[in-house]
C-alpha positions as CSV (number, residue, x, y, z in Angstrom):
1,X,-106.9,100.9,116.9
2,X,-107.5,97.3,117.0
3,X,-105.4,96.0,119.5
4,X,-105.9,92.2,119.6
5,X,-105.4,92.3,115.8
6,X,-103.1,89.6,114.8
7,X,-99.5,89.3,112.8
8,X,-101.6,87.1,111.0
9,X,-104.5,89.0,110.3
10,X,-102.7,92.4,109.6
11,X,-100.2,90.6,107.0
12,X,-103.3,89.1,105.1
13,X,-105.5,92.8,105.1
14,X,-102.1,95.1,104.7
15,X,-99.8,93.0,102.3
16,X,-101.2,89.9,100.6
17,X,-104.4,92.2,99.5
18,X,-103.0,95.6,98.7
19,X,-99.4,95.0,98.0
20,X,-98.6,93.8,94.2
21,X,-96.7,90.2,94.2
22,X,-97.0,90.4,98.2
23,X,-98.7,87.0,98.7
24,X,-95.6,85.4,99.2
25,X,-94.1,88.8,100.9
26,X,-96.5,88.0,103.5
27,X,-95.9,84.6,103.8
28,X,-92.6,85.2,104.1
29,X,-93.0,87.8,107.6
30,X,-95.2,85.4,108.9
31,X,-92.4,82.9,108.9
32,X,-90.0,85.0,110.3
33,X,-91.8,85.9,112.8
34,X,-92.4,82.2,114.2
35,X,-88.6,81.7,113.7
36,X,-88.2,84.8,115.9
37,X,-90.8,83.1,118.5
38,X,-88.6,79.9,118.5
39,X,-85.3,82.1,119.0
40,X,-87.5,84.3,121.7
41,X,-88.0,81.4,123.9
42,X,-84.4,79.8,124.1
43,X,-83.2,83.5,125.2
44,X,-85.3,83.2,127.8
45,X,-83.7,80.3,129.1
46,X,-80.3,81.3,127.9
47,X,-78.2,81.6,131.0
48,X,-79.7,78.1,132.3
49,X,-79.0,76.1,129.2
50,X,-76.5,74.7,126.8
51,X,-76.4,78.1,124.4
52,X,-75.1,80.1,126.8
53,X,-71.2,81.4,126.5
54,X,-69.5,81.3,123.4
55,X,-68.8,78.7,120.4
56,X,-65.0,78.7,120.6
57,X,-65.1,80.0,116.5
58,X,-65.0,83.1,114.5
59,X,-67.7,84.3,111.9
60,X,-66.7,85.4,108.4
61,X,-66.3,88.9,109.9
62,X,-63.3,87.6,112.2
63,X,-65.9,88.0,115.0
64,X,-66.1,85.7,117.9
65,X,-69.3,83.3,117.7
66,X,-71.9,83.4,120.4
67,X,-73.6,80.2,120.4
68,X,-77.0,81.8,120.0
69,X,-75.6,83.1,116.9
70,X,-75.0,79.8,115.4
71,X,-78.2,78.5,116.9
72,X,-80.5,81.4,115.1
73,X,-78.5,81.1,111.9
74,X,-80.0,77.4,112.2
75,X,-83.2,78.3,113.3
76,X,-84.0,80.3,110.0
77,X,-82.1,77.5,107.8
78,X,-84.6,75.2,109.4
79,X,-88.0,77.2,109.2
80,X,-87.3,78.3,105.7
81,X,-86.1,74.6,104.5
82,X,-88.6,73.3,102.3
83,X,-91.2,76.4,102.6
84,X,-90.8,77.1,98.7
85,X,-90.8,80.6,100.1
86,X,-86.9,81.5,99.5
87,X,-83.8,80.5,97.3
88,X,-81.5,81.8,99.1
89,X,-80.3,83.0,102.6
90,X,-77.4,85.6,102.8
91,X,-76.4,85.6,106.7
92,X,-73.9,87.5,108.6
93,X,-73.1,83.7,110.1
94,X,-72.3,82.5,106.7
95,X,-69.4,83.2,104.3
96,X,-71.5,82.4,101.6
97,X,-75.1,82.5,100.2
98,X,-77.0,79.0,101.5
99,X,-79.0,77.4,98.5
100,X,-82.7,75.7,99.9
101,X,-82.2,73.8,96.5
102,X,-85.5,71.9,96.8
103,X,-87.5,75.4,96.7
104,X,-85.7,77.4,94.5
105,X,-87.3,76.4,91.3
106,X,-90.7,78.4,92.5
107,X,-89.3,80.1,95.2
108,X,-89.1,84.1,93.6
109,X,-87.0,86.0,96.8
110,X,-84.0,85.7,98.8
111,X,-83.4,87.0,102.6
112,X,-80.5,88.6,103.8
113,X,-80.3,88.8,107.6
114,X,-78.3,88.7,110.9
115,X,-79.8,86.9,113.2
116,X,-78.2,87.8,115.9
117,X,-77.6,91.3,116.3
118,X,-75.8,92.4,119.2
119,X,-75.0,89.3,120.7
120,X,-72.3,90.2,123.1
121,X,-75.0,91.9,125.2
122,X,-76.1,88.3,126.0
123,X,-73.7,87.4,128.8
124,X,-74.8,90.7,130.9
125,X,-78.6,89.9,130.4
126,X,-78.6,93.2,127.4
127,X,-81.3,93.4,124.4
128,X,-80.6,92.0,120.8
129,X,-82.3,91.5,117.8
130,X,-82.8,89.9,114.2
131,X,-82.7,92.1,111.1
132,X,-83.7,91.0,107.7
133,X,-84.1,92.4,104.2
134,X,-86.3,90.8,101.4
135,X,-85.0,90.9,98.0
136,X,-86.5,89.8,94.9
137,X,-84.6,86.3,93.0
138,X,-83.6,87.2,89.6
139,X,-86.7,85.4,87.0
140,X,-86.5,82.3,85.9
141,X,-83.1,81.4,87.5
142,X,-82.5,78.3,89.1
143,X,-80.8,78.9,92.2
144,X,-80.0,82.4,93.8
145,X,-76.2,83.9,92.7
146,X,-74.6,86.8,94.6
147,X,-74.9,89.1,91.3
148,X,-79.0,89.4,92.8
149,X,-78.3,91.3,95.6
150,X,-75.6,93.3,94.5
151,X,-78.1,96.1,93.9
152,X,-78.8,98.7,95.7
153,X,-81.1,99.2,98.6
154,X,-83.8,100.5,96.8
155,X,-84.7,97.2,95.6
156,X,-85.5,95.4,98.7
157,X,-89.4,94.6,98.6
158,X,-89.1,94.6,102.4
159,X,-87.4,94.7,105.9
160,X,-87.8,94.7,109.5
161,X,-86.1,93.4,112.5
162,X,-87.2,91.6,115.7
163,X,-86.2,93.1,119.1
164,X,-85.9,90.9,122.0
165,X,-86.6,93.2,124.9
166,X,-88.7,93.2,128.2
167,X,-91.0,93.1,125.6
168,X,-90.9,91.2,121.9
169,X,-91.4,93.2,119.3
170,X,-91.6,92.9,115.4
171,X,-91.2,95.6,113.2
172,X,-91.7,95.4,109.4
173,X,-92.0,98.0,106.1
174,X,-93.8,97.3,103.5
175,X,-95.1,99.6,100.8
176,X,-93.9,102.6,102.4
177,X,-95.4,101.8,105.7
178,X,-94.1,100.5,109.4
179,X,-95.6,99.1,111.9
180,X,-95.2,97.2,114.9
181,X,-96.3,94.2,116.9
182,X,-95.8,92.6,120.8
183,X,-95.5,89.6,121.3
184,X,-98.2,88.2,123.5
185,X,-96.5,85.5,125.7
186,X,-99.4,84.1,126.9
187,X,-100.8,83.2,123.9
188,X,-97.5,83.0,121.5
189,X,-99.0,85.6,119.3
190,X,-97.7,88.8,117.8
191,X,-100.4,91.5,118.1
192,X,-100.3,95.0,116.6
193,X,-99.1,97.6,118.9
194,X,-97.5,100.0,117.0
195,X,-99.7,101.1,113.6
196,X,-98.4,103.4,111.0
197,X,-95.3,104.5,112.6
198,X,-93.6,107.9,111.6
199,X,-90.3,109.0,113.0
200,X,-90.5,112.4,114.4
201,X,-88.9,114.9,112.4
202,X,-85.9,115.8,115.4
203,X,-85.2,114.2,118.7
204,X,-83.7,114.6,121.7
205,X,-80.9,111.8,122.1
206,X,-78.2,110.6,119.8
207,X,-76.4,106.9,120.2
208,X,-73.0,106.0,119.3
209,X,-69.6,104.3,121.0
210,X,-67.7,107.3,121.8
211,X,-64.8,104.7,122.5
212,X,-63.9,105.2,119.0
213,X,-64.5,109.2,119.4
214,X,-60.4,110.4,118.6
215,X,-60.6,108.5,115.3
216,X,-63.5,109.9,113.7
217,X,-63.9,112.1,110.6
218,X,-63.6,115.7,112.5
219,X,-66.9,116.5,111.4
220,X,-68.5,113.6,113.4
221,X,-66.1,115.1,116.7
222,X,-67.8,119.0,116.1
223,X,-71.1,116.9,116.0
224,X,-70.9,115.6,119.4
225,X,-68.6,118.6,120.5
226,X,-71.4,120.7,119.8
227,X,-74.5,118.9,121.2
228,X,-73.3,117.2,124.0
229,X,-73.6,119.0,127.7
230,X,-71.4,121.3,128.0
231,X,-70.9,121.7,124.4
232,X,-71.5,125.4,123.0
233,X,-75.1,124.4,120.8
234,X,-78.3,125.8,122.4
235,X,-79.8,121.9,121.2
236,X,-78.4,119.7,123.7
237,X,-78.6,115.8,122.6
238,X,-79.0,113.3,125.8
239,X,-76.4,110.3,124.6
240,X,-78.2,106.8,124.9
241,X,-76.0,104.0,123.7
242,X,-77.1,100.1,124.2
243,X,-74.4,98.3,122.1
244,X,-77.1,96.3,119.8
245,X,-77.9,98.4,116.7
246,X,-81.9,97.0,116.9
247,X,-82.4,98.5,120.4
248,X,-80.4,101.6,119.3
249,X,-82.3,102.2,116.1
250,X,-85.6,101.1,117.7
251,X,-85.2,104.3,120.1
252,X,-84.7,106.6,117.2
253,X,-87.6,105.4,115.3
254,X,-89.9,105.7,117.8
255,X,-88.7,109.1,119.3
256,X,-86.2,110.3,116.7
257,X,-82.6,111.1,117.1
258,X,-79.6,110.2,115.5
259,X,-77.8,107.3,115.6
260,X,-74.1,107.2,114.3
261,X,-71.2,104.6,113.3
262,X,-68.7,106.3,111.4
263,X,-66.1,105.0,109.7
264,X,-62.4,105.6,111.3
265,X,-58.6,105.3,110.6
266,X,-58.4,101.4,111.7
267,X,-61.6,100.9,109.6
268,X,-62.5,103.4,107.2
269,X,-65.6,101.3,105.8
270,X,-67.2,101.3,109.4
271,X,-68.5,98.3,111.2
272,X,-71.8,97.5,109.9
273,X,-72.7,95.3,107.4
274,X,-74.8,97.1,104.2
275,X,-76.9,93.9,103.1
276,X,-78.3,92.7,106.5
277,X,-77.8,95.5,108.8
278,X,-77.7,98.7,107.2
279,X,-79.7,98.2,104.4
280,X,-83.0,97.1,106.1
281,X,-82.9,99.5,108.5
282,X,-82.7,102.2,106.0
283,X,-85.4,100.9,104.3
284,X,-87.8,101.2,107.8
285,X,-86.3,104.9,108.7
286,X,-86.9,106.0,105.3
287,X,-90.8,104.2,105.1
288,X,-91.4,106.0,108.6
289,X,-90.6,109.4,107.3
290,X,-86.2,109.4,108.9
291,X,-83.4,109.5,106.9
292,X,-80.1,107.2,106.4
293,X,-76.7,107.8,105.3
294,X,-73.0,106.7,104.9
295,X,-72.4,110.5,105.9
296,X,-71.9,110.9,102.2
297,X,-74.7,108.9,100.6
298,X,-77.7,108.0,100.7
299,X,-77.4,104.1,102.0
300,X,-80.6,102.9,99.7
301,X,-78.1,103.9,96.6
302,X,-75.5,102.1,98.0
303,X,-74.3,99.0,95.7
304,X,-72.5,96.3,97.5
305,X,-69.7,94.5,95.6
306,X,-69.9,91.7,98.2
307,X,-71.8,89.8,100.8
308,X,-70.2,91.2,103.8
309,X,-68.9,94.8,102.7
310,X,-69.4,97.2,105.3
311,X,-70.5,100.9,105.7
312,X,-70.5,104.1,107.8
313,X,-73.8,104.5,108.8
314,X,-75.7,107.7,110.0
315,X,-79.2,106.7,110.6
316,X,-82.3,108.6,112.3
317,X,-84.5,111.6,111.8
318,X,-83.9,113.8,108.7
319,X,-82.9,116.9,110.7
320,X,-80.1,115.6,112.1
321,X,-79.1,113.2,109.6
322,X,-79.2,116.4,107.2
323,X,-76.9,118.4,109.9
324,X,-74.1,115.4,110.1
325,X,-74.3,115.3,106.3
326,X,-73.6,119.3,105.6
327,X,-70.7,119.0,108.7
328,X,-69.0,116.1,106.8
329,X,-69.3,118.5,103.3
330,X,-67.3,121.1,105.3
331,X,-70.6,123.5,106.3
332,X,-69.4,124.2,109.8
333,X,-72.3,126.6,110.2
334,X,-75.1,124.4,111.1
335,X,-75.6,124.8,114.5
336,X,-79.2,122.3,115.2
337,X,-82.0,124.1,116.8
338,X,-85.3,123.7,117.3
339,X,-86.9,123.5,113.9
340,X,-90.5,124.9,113.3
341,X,-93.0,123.1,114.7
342,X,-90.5,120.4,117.2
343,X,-90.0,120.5,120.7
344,X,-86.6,121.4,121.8
C-alpha cells in the first residue's frame, strides 16, 4: 500500500478514470473533503472560541442547534457556492432544499448531508462527524426539486462521512468500493490509510442507547436479552455506544457488529433521518460487504416522501443484521453463534 498517496491522487486514479460520469463525482469528494478540513480546524479550537455552546434555536427536527451546526451547514453552503459542482443542498440544518442558482444550469448532482452529526458530544470534548450522500439532478432541469431525491437509496452515485476523532478520517464509496483516508495535520492533507475496506462478516460488539430499551419492538429486547452478559446466548456481544452515529458506525465497519436504532412507541419511525444519515451509510456498509435495514426492509429500497422522514435503522455485518431481521419476523429460534470461518 501506498501510504503517502493522496485524497487527490486516489480520486483522480479510482473515480474520475474508472468510474462512468465520475469526473464531477470526484470533484465533488474533493470538495468536501476541504470543507471538512475547514470544519476540522474550528473544532479544534471549539471550547476557546465563539462556536462553542449552543445557538439559542431549534432545527427543523425540533432539535436544539449547536452553533457548530449552523457554522458547518455554512461552511458547505460556502465551498459549494459557485463550484458548478451541485444544484442543490438537502441538509438536516435546513427545512428546505438550498438552490446554488448560479450553478445549476450545468451543475448535474445534488448533496444531501448533516453536517454535524452528533453534536451534543461537543460540550464533553466527544467525536462527531459529517455524512453526505450524492445524488444525481434530474436532466435538463433548471434547478433541483424535492421529487429528485424522493427515490430510493439505490440511486445515490455515492456517500461517505467525515469522522472528527483523535484522528481525521474520510471515508467514501464509490463503485462498490470503501476506502479511507487520515488526515495529515502537518501538511493539511488527506492520505489513504484505509484501502478497499470490507466489513467482517460477524463481530463482537453491538451499539445502541439502551435508555430507550422498555419501548422497543420485543424482538430488539430478546436481541440484547440474549447476547448481553449474563444473557442465556453462547455469542456474547460487548455493548459500545458513543452517542454520534459516525463514530458508532465507523466501529462496525471496521470490525463488524451491529448497530441498532429502533423505532419505539413515542416514535415509531425512529430517530434517524433516511436521506442524509441512513441512507449514506447504507450505501458504505453495503459497498464493504455489511448489511442495513429498517428491521423490516432493506433501507437502499426505502423511498422517502419527504426531506426529513425518519427510519428505524439496523446497520452492520450481515450476520447479525440477518438475526435482528428473522427475530422481528417472529423466528425466535436464532440463537447467533460463531459462523464458519469467524472468530467467536
Amino acid at each position: 500500500m501506498d501510504h503517502r498517496l493522496t485524497l487527490t491522487q486516489h480520486l483522480l486514479r479510482e473515480v474520475e478514470e474508472h468510474t462512468p460520469g465520475g469526473g464531477p463525482v470526484a470533484s465533488i469528494l474533493a470538495q468536501i473533503a476541504t470543507a471538512c478540513k475547514e470544519i476540522r480546524a474550528e473544532l479544534a479550537e471549539v471550547g476557546l472560541g465563539t462556536l462553542a455552546g449552543m445557538k439559542g434555536g431549534v432545527n427543523v427536527q425540533g432539535e436544539a442547534v449547536h452553533k457548530l451546526d449552523w457554522y458547518a451547514n455554512e461552511v458547505f453552503k460556502k465551498h459549494f457556492a459557485g463550484s458548478g459542482l451541485l444544484c442543490t443542498l438537502i441538509s438536516e440544518e435546513m427545512e428546505d432544499i438550498f438552490h446554488l442558482d448560479e450553478d445549476c444550469p450545468r451543475a448535474e448532482h445534488v448533496l444531501c448531508y448533516d453536517p454535524m452529526d452528533g453534536s451534543s458530544n461537543l460540550d464533553v470534548d466527544g467525536a462527531v462527524g459529517t455524512i453526505f450522500g450524492i445524488r444525481r439532478k434530474a436532466l435538463g432541469a433548471a434547478h433541483g426539486q424535492p421529487e429528485e431525491v424522493f427515490e430510493p437509496g439505490t440511486e445515490q452515485v455515492a456517500a461517505g462521512y467525515v469522522l472528527y476523532g483523535p484522528q481525521c478520517m474520510l471515508v467514501y464509496g464509490v463503485g462498490g468500493n470503501v476506502h479511507g483516508f487520515t488526515l495529515d495535520t502537518a501538511v493539511g492533507e488527506f492520505f489513504l490509510s484505509h484501502p478497499s475496506i470490507r466489513m467482517p462478516e460477524q463481530g463482537k460488539e453491538y451499539s445502541a442507547n439502551l435508555a430507550r430499551l422498555g419501548a422497543w419492538d420485543p424482538a430488539f429486547r430478546e436481541f440484547v436479552r440474549r447476547h448481553s452478559h449474563g444473557g442465556e446466548s453462547e455469542r456474547t456481544y460487548s455493548l459500545r455506544y458513543i452517542g454520534a452515529l459516525v463514530a458508532d458506525f465507523h466501529r462496525m465497519l471496521l470490525r463488524g457488529g451491529v448497530f441498532l436504532y429502533p423505532g419505539d412507541a413515542k416514535n415509531p419511525s425512529g430517530k434517524l433521518r433516511l436521506l442524509y444519515e441512513a441512507a449514506p451509510l447504507a450505501f458504505l456498509a453495503e459497498a464493504a460487504g455489511g448489511a442495513a435495514s429498517n428491521g423490516r426492509e432493506r433501507i437502499l429500497d426505502l423511498v422517502p416522501d419527504g426531506l426529513h422522514v425518519r427510519t428505524p435503522l439496523v446497520i452492520g455485518s450481515r450476520y447479525e443484521v440477518s438475526a435482528i431481521e428473522k427475530l422481528l419476523a417472529g423466528d425466535r429460534r436464532p440463537e447467533l453463534t460463531t459462523s464458519k470461518g469467524a472468530s467467536a
